[in-house]
C-alpha positions as CSV (number, residue, x, y, z in Angstrom):
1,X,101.1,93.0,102.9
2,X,98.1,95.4,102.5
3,X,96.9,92.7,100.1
4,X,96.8,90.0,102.2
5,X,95.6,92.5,105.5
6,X,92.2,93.1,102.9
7,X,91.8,89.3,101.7
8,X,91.8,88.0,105.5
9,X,90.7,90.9,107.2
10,X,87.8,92.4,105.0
11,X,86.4,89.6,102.6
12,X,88.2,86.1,104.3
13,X,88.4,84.8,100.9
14,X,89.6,85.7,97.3
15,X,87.1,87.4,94.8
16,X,87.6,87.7,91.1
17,X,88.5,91.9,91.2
18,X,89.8,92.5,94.5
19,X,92.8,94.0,93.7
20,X,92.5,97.3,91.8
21,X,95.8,96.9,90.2
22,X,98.1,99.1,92.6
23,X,100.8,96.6,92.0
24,X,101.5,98.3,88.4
25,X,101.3,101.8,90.0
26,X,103.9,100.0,92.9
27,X,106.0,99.0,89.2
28,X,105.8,102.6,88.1
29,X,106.5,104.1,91.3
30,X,109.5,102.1,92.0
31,X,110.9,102.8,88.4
32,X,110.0,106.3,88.4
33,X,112.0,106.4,91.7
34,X,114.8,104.5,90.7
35,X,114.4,102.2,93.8
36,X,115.8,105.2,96.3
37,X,113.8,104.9,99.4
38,X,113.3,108.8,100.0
39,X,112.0,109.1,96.6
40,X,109.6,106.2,96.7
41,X,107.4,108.4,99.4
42,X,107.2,111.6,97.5
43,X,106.5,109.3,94.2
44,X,103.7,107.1,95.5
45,X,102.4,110.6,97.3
46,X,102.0,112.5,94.0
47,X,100.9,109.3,92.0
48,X,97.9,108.6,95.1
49,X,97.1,112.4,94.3
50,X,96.8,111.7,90.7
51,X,95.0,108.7,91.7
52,X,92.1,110.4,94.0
53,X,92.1,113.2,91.9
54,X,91.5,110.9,88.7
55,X,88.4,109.3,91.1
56,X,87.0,112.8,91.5
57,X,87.3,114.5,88.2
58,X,85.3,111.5,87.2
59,X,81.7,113.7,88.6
60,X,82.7,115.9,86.1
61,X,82.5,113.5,83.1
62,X,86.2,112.8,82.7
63,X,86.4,108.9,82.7
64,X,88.8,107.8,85.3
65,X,90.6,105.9,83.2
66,X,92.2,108.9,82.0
67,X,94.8,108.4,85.3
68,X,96.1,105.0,84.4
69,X,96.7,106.8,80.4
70,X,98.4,109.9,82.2
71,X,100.3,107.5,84.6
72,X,101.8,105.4,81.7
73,X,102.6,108.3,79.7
74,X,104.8,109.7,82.3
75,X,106.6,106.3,82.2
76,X,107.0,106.0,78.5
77,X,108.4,109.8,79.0
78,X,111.0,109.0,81.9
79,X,112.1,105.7,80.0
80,X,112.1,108.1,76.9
81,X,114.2,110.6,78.8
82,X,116.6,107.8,80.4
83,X,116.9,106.8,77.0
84,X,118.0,109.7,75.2
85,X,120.1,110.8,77.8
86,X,121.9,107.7,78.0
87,X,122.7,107.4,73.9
88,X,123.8,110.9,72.3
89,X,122.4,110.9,68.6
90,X,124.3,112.6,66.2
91,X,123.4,113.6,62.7
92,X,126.0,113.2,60.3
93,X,126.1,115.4,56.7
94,X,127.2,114.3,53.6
95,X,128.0,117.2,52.0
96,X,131.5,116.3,50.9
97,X,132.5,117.6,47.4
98,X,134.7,115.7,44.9
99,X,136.7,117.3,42.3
């Protein structure tokens, strides 16, 4: 809806690179929150932190892409997580002796 409130509202028509691509932040947000309504406000607020403070490192020489890295490496970890939690491993020995 925010979307659509800037396309009519700001610019009245579509441009190529309007959208800043919050809808994968919205994908990692909602995942990260595991679709719990409580939890999808204090995820988005600490993700828009990371966000603005990603925008104002970037005086300091630290390329702002460095957010969207940090922001998929905290999914890959959380899937990671959900994963091996999920599945136990176990390592199996072969140390049986025939006489």
């Amino acid at each position: 809806m925010a979307g659509m409130a800037e396309v009519s509202a700001i610019t009245q028509r579509m441009q190529q690179g309007i959208s800043p691509g919050y809808g994968y932040t919205a994908i990692i947000v909602a995942w990260l929150a595991k679709l719990n309504p409580f939890t999808i406000i204090v995820v988005s607020v600490l993700l828009g932190a990371l966000q603005v403070g990603g925008y104002s490192v970037q005086s300091s020489g630290v390329p702002a892409a460095i957010v969207s890295m940090i922001q998929g490496a905290l999914l890959f970890f959380v899937l990671g997580g959900e994963y091996f939690n999920r599945f136990k491993l176990v390592a199996k020995s072969k140390s049986k002796v025939e006489v």
